[in-house]
N, C-alpha and C positions, 0 to 999 in steps of 0.2 A: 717351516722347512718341509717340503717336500719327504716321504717317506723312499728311501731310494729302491727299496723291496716293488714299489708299486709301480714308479719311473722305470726301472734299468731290468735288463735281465737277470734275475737272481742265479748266482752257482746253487745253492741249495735245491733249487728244483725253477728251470729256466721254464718261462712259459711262452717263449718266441715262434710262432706258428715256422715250420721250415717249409716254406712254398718252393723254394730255390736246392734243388738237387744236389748243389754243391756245398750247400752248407755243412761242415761236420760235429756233429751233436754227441752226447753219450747215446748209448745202443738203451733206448729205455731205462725204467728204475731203477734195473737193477744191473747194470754193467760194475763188474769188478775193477773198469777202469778210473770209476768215480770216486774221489777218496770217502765221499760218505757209503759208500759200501766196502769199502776194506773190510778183508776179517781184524776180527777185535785185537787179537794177536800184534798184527800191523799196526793199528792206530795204536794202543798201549806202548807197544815199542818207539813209535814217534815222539809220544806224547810224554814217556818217562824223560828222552832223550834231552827234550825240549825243555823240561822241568828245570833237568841238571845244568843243564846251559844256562837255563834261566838264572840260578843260583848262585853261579859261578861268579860275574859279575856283578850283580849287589853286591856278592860277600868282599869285593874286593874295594867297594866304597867303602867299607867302616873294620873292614879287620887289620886297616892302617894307625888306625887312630888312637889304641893305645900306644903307640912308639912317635907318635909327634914330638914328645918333651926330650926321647931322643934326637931325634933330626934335628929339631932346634938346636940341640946341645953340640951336635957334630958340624951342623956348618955353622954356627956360631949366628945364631937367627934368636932377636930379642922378640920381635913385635908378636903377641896374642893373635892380632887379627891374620896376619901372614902365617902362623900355625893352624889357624880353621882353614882358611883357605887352602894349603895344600892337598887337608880334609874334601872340601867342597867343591873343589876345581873340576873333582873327576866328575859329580854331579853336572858341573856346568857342562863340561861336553855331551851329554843326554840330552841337551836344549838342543843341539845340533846335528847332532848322527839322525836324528831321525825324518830330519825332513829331507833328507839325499834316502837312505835306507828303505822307508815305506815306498814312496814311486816304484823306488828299483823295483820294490818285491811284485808290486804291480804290474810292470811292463816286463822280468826277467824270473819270474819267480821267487818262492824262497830259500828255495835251497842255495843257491847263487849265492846269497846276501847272508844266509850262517857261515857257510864255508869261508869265505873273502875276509868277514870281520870277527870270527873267529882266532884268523891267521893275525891279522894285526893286533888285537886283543895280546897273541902269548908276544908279539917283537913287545911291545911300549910296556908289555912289563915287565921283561924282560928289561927292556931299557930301563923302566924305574930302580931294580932293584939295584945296577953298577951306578944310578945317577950318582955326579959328583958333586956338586952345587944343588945349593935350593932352585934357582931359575930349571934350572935343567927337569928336577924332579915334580916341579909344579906343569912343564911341558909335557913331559909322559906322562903324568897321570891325567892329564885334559886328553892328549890322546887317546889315553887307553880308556879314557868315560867315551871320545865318540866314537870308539870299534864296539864296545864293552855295552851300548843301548840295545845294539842288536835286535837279542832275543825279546827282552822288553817291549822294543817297537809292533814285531810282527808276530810274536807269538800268540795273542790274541787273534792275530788272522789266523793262524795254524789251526788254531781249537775251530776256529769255524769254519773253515774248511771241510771240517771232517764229521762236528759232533751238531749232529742236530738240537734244536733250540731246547727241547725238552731234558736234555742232558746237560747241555752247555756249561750251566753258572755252576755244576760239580767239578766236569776237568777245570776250568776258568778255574777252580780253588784251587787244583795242584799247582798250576803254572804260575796263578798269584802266592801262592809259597814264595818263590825264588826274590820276587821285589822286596819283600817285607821279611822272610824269615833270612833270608840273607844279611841285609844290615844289621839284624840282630846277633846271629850265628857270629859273624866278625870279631865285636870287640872282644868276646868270650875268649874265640880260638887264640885270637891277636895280641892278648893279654899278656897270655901266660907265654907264647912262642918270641915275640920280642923280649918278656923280659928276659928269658933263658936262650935266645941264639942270636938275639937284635933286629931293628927294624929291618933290614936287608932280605931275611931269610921268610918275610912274613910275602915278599913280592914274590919269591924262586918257588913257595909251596902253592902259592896262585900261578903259577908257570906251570908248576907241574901239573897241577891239575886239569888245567885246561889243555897242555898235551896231553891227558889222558882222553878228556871228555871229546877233542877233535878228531882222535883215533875212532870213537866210536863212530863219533856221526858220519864221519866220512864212509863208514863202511853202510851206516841203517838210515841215514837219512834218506827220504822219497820226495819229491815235491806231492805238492799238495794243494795249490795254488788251480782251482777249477779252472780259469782262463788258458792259461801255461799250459797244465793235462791236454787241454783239446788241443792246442797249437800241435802240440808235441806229435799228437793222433794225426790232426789233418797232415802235417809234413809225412808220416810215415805212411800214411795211405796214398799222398800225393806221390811215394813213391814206389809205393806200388801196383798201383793201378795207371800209372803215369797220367794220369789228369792233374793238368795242372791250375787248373780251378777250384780244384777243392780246397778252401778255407775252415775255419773254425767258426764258430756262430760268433764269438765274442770279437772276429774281427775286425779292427778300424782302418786297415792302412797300413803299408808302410811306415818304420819309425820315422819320425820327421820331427825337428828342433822343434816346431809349434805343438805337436804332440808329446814332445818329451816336457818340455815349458809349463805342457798343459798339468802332467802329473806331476811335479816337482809341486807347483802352485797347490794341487789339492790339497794336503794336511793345514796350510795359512789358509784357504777358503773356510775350510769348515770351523778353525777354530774362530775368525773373527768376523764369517758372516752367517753362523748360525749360533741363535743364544743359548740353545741349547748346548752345544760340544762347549763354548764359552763356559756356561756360568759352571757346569759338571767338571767340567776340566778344574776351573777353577776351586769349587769345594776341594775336588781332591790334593790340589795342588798344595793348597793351603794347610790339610794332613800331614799330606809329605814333608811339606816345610818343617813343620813342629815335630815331626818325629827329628828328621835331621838337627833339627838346633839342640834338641833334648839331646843327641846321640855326643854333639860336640861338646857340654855342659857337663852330661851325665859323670862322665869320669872324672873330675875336677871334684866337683858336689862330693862320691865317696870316696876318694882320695882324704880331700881337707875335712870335709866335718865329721865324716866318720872312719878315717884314720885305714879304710883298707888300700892297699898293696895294688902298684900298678897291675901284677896279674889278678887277682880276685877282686879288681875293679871289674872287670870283665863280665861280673858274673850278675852284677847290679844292671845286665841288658838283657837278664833272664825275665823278668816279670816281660818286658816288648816282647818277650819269645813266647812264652806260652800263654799271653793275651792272642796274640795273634791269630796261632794256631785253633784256639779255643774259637777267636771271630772266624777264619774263614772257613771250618767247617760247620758251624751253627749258621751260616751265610749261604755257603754254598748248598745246604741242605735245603734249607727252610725255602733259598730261590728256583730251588728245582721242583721241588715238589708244589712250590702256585705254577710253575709254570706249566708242569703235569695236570692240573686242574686247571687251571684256565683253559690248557689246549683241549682237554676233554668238552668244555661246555662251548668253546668256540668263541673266545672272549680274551684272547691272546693278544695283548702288544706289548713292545718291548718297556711300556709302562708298567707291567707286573714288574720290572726286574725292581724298583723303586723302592718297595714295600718293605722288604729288609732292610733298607737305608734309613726308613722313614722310623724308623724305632731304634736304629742302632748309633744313627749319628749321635745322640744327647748323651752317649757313653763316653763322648769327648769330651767334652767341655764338663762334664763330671771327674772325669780323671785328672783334666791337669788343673783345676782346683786341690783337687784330693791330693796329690803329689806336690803343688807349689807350697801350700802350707804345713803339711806337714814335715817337707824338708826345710823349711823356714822356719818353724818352728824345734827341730833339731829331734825328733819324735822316733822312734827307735825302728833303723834300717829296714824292716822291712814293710811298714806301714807306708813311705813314698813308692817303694818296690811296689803294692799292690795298686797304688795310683795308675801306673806305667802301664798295669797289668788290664785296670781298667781302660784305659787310654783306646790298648791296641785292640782291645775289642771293637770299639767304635770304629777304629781307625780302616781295620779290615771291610767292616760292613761298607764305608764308606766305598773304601777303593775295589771290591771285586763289587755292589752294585753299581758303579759309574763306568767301570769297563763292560762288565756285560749290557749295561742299557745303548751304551753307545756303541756298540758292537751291532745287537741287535737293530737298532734305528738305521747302520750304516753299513750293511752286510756286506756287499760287495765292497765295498772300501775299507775294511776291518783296520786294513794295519795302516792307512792313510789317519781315520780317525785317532784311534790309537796312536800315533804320534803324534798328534795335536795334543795330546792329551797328558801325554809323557815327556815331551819338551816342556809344557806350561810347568807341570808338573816338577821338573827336575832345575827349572830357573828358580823358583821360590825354595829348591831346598839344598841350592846352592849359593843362594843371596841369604836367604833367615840365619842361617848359623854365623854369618860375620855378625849379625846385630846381637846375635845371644848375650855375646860378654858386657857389654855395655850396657844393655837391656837389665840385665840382671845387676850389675853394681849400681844401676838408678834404680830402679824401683824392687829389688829383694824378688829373692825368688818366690815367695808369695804374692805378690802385685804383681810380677810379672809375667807369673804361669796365669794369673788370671786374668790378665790382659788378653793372652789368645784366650782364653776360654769366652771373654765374651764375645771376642770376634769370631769364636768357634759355632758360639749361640746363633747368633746372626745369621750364618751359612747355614745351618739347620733347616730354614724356611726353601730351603733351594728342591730338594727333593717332593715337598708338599704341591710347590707354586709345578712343577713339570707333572708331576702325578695326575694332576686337575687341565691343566691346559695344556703336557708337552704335545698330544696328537696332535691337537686344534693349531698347534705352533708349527707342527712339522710337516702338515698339507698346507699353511696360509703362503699362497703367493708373495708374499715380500720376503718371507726368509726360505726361497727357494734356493738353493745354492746348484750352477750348473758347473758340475765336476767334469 
């Protein structure tokens, strides 16, 4: 695969000679019009915005999921597997928002693309919360997963937009909070609020929030999107200087069907014609999966064998939470600072980002050992808890180094990759949770948590085998991808 930094014009610093007078550029390094020069102020303020948004949505994947044995109870719903699923449906829409949502942000910016599915985000849950029927309530919430990807999709473009590579995989850890610490935050809050006002009022306090969080952006969101910026420049100098040949440097044309066709295509290009966005997607995807099946199990497991209470089952998604927390600040540290050395000695590619992954993935397939048999073994509550705990350590490493390597390999295309990556992503951890329960009554939850762990083993090797060859994969001619 082609390095597209070396191919295409990069936003981070375009090296396109302007021979052509009409071309519109930023005004040198340092134009305040470039979001990598924004005062800090600025970008902080985007970037918390972005965080909360980011959060918003996760948390509305799993802070359902204590109140399922309600639902069930209310529309009179026997089947196990159609209660995960209500669970997992809103995942499944994440397989899909984002291959409409990236393009957009590419040919319309980002801010377009928060605002629009933002708004549909509060109606569908809005409509979850009066649904009257199961059908009804398993359609808005597939709705509300494909407004609710969102920030998911392009927020990864955002951080690069703005934060140069040196800094990157530190914001990259605020904004990966929201995927991971979100599911987790859920069943906690979701616990204790359904069992004391019911499943209904757990959709209205995710309503509310998100009119809260839309008020703000709408007032502090900026684009940020390099291409966009200059368009925006060249039209406002076009009119005022009245030349109407002044373009932007990133111009192609007019929008035209085969142009739009073109971008839609990109995120399915890169995931299935480069092995790299493939097999990375994949590891990650695979994570995701298992944290999701654990999420849909996890309350069941200390309900029945260790006798706690729908709400303070809740709190058994504590160890996911401060595993996490623990990986992606030890991740996002430890990535910044090679990257800071690497840039110093001039020996920089987006292969550094690896190196954290390459030590932290084996904290997987350690943990859901540690956690299957010990809760198979009936071993006292908080010994599986520190499984969990171990788990999401790995879990994190995995997922903030596979976004920022593929961020970095795909710059200009941030949030195109990134959707490849978050659909793959969000199908495995919308399918793994229907096989939990079955999974788990064949082979016990020790066989069974250690069934992924050896397939956890397996993926392991994925970060080593790209460390050593991804360059050599990413300039070879046959896995050139023309975006």
């Amino acid at each position: 695969m082609a390095d597209l930094e070396k191919q295409t014009v990069n936003v981070e610093a375009p090296e396109l000679e302007k021979q052509d007078p009409n071309l519109v550029d930023f005004d040198g390094p340092n134009d305040t019009e470039n979001p990598f020069n924004w005062p800090t102020w600025k970008k902080g303020r985007q970037l918390v915005l972005m965080a909360f948004n980011t959060f918003i949505t996760p948390l509305a994947s799993s802070m359902f999921t204590p109140g399922v044995g309600d639902v069930m109870a209310e529309f009179n719903v026997k089947s196990t597997m159609l209660g995960s699923f209500v669970v997992s449906v809103y995942i499944l829409g994440y397989c899909f928002g984002p291959f409409l949502i990236a393009p957009l942000s590419e040919i319309y910016g980002r801010v377009p693309l928060y605002h629009s599915c933002n708004i549909l985000f509060l109606i569908f849950t809005i409509a979850c919360a009066v649904a009257q029927t199961m059908p009804q309530l398993i359609v808005f919430r597939l709705l509300a997963g494909m407004a609710g990807v969102c920030p998911l999709t392009i927020g990864s473009g955002t951080v690069a937009d703005m934060v140069p590579k040196e800094k990157r995989a530190g914001i990259m850890a605020i904004w990966a909070m929201g995927p991971i610490l979100g599911p987790v935050v859920g069943p906690v809050a979701g616990g204790f609020l359904a069992e004391a006002e019911g499943w209904r009022w757990v959709f209205w306090v995710i309503a509310i929030t998100t009119g809260v969080m839309m008020f703000l952006t709408i007032i502090w969101y900026r684009e940020s999107y390099g291409p966009v910026v200059l368009e925006r420049k060249a039209a406002r100098l076009r009119k005022e200087t009245g030349n109407p040949d002044l373009r932007s440097i990133h111009y192609k044309g007019k929008l035209s069907p085969h142009l739009f066709a073109t971008a839609l295509a990109r995120p399915l290009k890169l995931l299935f014609c480069s092995p790299i966005v493939f097999l990375m997607a994949l590891f990650a995807a695979t994570t995701y999966g298992y944290l999701y099946l654990m999420f849909t199990t996890i309350s069941t497991i200390f309900t029945q064998q260790y006798g706690f209470g729908s709400g303070s089952a809740g709190l058994s998604f504590l160890g996911f939470g401060i595993g996490s927390l623990m990986g992606l600040l030890i991740t996002g540290g430890v990535s910044n600072r090679i990257a800071q050395e690497h840039s110093k000695r001039g020996c920089f590619t987006p292969e550094s980002r690896l190196l954290p992954m390459m030590v932290g993935c084996w904290f997987m397939p350690a943990g859901l050992f540690w956690y299957g048999w010990s809760a198979e073994r009936g071993d006292h509550w908080i010994v599986p808890i520190l499984g969990t705990w171990f788990f999401a350590i790995g879990l994190m490493a995995v997922f903030m180094s596979t976004s920022t390597y593929l961020v970095d390999s795909y710059l200009r295309y941030a949030a195109s990759v990134t959707a490849a990556n978050t659909a793959l992503r969000s199908l495995l951890g919308a399918l793994l949770p229907l096989a939990g329960p079955s999974m788990y009554a064949s082979l016990g939850l020790g066989w069974g948590n250690s069934l992924l762990a050896f397939i956890s083993l397996a993926m392991c090797g994925v970060p080593f085998l790209f460390y050593k060859y991804g360059e050599r994969i990413r300039t070879h001619p046959r896995f050139q991808v023309k975006l």
